[in-house]
C-alpha positions as CSV (number, residue, x, y, z in Angstrom):
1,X,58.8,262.8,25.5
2,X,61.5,261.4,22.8
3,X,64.0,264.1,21.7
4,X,64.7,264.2,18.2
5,X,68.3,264.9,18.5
6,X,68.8,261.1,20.0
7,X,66.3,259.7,18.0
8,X,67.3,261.0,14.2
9,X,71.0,260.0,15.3
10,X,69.4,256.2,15.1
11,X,69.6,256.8,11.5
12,X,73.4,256.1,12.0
13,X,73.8,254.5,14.7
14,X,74.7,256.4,17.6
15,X,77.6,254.5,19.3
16,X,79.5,254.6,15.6
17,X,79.0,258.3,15.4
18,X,80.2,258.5,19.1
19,X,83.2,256.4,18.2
20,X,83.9,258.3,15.3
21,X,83.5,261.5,17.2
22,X,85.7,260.8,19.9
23,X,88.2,259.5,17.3
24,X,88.3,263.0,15.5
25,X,88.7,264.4,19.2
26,X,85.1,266.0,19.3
27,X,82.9,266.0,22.1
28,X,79.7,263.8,21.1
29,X,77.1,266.7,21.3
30,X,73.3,265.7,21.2
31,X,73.6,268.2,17.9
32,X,77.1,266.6,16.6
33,X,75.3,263.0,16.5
34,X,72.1,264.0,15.3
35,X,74.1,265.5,12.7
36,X,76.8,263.0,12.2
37,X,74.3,260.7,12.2
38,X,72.5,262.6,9.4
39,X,75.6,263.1,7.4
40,X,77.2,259.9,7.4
41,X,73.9,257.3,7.3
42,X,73.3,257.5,3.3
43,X,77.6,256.5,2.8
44,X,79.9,258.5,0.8
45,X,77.4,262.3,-0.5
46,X,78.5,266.4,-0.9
47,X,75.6,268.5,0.2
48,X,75.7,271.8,1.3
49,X,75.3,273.3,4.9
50,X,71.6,274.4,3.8
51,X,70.7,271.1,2.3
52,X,72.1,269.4,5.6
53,X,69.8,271.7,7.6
54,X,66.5,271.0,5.6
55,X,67.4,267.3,6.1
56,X,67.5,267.8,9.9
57,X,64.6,269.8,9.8
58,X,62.3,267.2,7.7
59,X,62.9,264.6,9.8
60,X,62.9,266.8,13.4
61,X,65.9,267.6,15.1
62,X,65.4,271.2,15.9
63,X,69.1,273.2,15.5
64,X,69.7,276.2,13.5
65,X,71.7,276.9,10.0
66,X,74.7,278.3,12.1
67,X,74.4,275.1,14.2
68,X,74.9,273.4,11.2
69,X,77.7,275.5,9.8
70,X,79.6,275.5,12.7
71,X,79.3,271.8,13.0
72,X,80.4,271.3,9.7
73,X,83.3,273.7,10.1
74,X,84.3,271.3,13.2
75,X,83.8,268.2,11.3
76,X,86.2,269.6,8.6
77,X,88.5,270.7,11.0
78,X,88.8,267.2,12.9
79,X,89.4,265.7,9.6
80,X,85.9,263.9,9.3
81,X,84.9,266.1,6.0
82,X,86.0,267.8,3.2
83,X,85.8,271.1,1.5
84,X,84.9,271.2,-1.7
85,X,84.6,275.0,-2.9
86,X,82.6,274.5,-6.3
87,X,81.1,277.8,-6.5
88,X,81.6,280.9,-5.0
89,X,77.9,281.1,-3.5
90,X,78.0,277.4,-1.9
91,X,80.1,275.3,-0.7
92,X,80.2,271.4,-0.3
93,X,81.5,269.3,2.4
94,X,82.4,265.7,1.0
95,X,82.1,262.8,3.5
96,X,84.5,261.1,1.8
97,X,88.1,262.8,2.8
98,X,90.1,260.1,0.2
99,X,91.8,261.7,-2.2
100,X,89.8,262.1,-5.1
101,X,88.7,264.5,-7.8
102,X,85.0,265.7,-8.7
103,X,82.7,266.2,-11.5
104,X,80.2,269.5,-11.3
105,X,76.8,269.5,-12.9
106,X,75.9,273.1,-13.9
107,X,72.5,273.9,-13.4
108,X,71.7,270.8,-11.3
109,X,73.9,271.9,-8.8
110,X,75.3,268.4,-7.8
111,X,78.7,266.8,-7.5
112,X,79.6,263.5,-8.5
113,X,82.8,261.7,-7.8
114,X,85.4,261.2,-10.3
115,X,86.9,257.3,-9.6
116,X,90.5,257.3,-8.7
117,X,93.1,256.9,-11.2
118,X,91.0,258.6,-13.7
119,X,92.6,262.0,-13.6
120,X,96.1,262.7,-14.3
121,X,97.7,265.6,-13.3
122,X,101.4,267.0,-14.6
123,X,103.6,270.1,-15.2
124,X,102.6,271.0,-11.9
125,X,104.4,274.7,-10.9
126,X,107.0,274.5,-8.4
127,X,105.4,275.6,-4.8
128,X,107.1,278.4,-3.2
129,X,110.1,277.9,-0.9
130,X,109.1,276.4,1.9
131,X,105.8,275.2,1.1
132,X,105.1,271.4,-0.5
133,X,102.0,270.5,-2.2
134,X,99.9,269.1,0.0
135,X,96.6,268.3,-2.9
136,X,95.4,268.8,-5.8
137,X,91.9,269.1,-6.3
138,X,90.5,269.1,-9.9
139,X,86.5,269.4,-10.6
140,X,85.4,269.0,-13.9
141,X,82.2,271.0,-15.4
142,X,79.8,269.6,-16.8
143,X,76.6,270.7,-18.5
144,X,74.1,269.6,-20.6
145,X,74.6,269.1,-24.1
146,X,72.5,271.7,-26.6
């Protein structure tokens, strides 16, 4: 019998999600390539941990919604995603950890990616003592005209 966990990894392909795995330090879990695999196959995309699990459940890799969340959380953690917190309800992890600033589309839901050099930020406060300014993220709301 074929296990879904190897076989939806083939979707990326499984020694690249390995590599880049053991490059972030992780431990290439069945679940961490089926859903690295999942995650990094369609290139640079912000989804959810809810939209990431109804992905892996559509095409068959059996793992739960704290599976997912906690492998997220390690991804991010191990410098393989971003966090993107767009709304107080959700939030996004970004594949692409450039940096790089964001469009939102209210009522869609959906985050687009503003191209570099587009955004210019000044008058920045000074940080505390101490402490440096490490990013600036800016995401830009957008809705639908009336």
């Amino acid at each position: 019998m074929t296990n879904n966990l190897d076989t939806h990894a083939a979707l990326c392909p499984t020694r690249t999600i390995d590599e880049r795995l053991r490059a972030a330090g992780l431990r290439p879990t069945r679940q961490r390539v089926a859903l690295g695999g999942l995650l990094f196959a369609k290139g640079d995309r912000h989804l959810t941990a809810e939209e990431l699990h109804e992905e892996a459940v559509k095409v068959g890799v059996q793992v739960s919604l704290a599976t997912v969340y906690n492998t997220l959380h390690q991804f991010t953690e191990a410098g393989m995603l971003r966090v993107l917190a767009v709304e107080t309800a959700k939030t996004y992890f970004d594949t692409n950890t450039s940096d790089h600033h964001h469009f939102f589309i209210e009522g869609l839901n959906e985050v687009r990616d503003i191209e570099t050099g587009d955004v210019e930020v000044g008058n920045l406060p000074a940080p505390p003592e101490g402490m440096e300014i490490a990013h600036v993220d800016v995401i830009i709301r957008l809705r639908r005209k009336s």
